[in-house]
Structure formats: structure tokens, C-alpha cells
C-alpha positions in Angstrom: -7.0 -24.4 -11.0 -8.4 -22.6 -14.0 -7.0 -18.5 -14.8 -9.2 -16.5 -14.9 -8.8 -13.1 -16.9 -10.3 -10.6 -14.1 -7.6 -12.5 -11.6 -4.9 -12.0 -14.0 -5.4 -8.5 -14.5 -5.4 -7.7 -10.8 -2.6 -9.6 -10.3 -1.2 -7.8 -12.6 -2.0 -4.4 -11.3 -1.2 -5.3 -7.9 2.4 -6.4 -8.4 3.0 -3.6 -11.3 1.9 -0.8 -8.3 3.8 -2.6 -5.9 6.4 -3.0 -8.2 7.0 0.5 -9.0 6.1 2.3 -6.1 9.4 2.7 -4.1 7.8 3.0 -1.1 5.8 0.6 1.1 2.8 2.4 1.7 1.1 1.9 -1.8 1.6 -2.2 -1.2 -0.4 -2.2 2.4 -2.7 0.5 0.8 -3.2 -2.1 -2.0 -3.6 -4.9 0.4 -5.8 -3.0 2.5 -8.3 -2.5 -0.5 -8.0 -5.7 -1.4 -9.0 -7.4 1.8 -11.3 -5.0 3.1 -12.6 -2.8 -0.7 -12.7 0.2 0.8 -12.8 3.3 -1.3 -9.3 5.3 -2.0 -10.7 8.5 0.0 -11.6 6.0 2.5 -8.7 4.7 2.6 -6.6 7.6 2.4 -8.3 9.2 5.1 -8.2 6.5 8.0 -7.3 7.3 11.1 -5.9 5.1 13.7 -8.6 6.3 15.5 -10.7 3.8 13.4 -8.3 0.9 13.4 -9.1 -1.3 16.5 -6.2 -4.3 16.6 -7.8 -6.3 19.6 -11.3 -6.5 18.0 -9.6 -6.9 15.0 -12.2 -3.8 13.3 -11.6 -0.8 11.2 -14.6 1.6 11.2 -14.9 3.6 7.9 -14.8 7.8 8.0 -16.5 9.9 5.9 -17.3 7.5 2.8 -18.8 8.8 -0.7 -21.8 7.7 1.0 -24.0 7.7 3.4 -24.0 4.1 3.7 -20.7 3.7 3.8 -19.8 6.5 6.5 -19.2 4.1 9.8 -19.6 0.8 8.5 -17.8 -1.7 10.3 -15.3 -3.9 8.3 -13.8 -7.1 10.2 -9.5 -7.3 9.5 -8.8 -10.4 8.4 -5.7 -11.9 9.7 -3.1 -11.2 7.2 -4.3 -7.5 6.5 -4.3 -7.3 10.3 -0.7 -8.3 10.5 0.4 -6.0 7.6 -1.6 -3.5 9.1 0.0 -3.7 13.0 3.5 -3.9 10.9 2.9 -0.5 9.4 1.9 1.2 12.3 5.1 -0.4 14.2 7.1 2.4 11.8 5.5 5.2 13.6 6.1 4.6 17.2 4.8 8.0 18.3 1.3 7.6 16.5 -2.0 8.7 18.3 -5.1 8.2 17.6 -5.8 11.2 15.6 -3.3 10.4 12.9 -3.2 9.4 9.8 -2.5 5.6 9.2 -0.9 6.9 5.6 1.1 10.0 6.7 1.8 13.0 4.3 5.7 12.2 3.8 8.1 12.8 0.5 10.2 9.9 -0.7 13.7 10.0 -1.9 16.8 8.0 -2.6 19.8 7.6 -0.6 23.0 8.1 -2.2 26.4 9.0 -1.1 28.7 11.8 -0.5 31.1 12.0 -3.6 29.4 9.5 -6.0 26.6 10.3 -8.6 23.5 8.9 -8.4 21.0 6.7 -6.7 23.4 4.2 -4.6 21.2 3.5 -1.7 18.0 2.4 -0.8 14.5 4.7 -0.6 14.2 7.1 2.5 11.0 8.6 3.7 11.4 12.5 4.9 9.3 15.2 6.1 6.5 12.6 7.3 3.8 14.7 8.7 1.0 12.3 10.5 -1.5 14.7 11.2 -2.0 15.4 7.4 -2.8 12.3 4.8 -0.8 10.8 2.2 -1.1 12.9 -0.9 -2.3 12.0 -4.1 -0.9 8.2 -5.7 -3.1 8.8 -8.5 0.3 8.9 -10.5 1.4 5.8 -9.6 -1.9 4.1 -10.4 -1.2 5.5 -13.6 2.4 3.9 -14.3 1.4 0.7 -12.4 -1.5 -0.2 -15.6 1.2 0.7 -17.8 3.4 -2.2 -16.0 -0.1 -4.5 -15.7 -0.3 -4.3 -19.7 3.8 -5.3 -19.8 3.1 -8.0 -17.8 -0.2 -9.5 -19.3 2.1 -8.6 -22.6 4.7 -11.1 -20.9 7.3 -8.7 -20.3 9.4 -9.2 -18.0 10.0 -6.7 -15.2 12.2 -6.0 -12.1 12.1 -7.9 -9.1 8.7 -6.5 -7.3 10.3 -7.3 -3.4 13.4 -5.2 -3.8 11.4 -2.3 -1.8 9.4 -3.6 0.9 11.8 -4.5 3.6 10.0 -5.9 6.8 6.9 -6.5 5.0 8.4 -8.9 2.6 8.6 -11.3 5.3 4.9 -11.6 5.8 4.2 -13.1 2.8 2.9 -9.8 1.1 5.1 -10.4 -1.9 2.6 -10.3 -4.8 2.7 -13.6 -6.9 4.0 -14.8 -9.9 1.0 -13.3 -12.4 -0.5 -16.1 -14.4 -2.6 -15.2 -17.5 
């Protein structure tokens, strides 16, 4: 198999967001782009209202354009199963929320010891309001593409994704 420099650099990317992020939402918002290319508003902005498991569908909301408002986009398998993962997390979702909930993210620590000694915690998760902006983190995740395609090495992207580890959503080894 031959690299090819476009590949590497969203390999890159993708593991460097993933990576970083702390929380698992910017992986199956990653994945979810990547399988299906929708738009970040789109993205952002999705329902569950528009996710149909069965059929295995996701209709688009309001898209940047007109085109794009409704379209149909069939879930492939392993986006599906990332997808029905995620939405396991909130078992009190309805239809009119938000498949990436306005939350804040924080670290566990303990009582009587300085410092992060735990894991990440979501708080204050608010499903009927989206996710906020992760423009920040796309920011810091090129920085971490360029280390990588610089052949850096960097810590172990899995530590944070818990469940979804296990269905093969680890990104892998960058080749450039």
C-alpha cells in the first residue's frame, strides 16, 4: 500500500483531535464527519430526531445550503455502532435533543491531594441545547497533526475514550 500525503495528514488530524480532546464527543463527532462529511453546523446541530437506527439514516437539519437541508445520508455500519454507543450515555434522550449536548468537562481529583488524579467527568450536560464551540480544539489538534507529521511522539491517543475504545474507533498508527 502506497502513503499518500492527504491520508497522512488526516490521520494525523484525526488522532491529534482525538488525542487531545479529553472527552469523547470530539472522536464520534470526528468519525461522524468522516463517514458521513457532513458540515460542523450540521453536525453540531443534529437531533436525534434525525438519527433513524433501524433504517440505519440520519437526515440533515438546516445545512449552509439549500441542497444540503434534508438530504438523506445512509450510516454505515461502524458509525452506526459508534453512534447507538453514544446515545446509550444518555438514557433519558428524546427526540428533540441534541445528539452532542451542551455539557462542561472537568477532571476528577481527590479530596486532600493536589491536582488532576482521576479520570475526565462530564457536568452540567444540558441536551436540549448543542455542544458549544470545539473550534479551540481544532486549533490545538493541527498543532499535534504538524508534531506528528514532524515524528514526534505524543501520548497514548486511547487513554480517554472508555467504551468506545472497544469498537475499534482507536485512530491508527499515522503513517507519512
Amino acid at each position: 500500500m502506497t502513503n499518500h500525503p492527504v491520508r497522512g495528514v488526516q490521520q494525523a488530524f484525526y488522532s491529534s483531535l482525538t488525542r487531545g480532546a479529553g472527552r469523547a464527543a470530539y472522536t464520534v463527532v470526528v468519525m461522524l464527519a468522516l463517514n458521513t462529511g457532513m458540515r460542523y453546523s450540521e453536525i453540531r446541530l443534529s437531533q436525534y430526531k434525525q438519527v433513524d437506527f433501524r433504517a440505519k439514516l440520519l437526515t440533515v437539519g438546516k445545512s449552509k445550503t439549500q441542497s444540503g437541508t434534508g438530504r438523506v445520508i445512509p450510516l454505515n455500519s461502524r458509525i452506526l455502532g459508534v453512534l447507538q454507543m453514544w446515545a446509550s450515555q444518555f438514557s433519558e434522550r428524546e427526540l428533540d435533543h441534541y445528539v452532542f449536548p451542551s455539557e462542561k468537562c472537568g477532571a476528577n481529583g481527590q479530596e486532600d491531594s493536589f491536582g488532576f488524579t482521576g479520570g475526565a467527568t462530564r457536568y452540567q450536560t444540558d441536551p436540549t441545547r448543542p455542544i458549544g464551540d470545539w473550534k479551540e480544539a481544532c486549533e490545538k489538534a493541527k498543532e499535534r497533526a504538524a508534531a506528528i507529521l514532524n515524528g514526534e511522539q505524543l501520548p497514548d491517543p486511547t487513554q480517554h475514550l472508555g467504551p468506545l475504545r472497544d469498537l475499534g474507533t482507536s485512530p491508527s498508527p499515522v503513517r507519512v
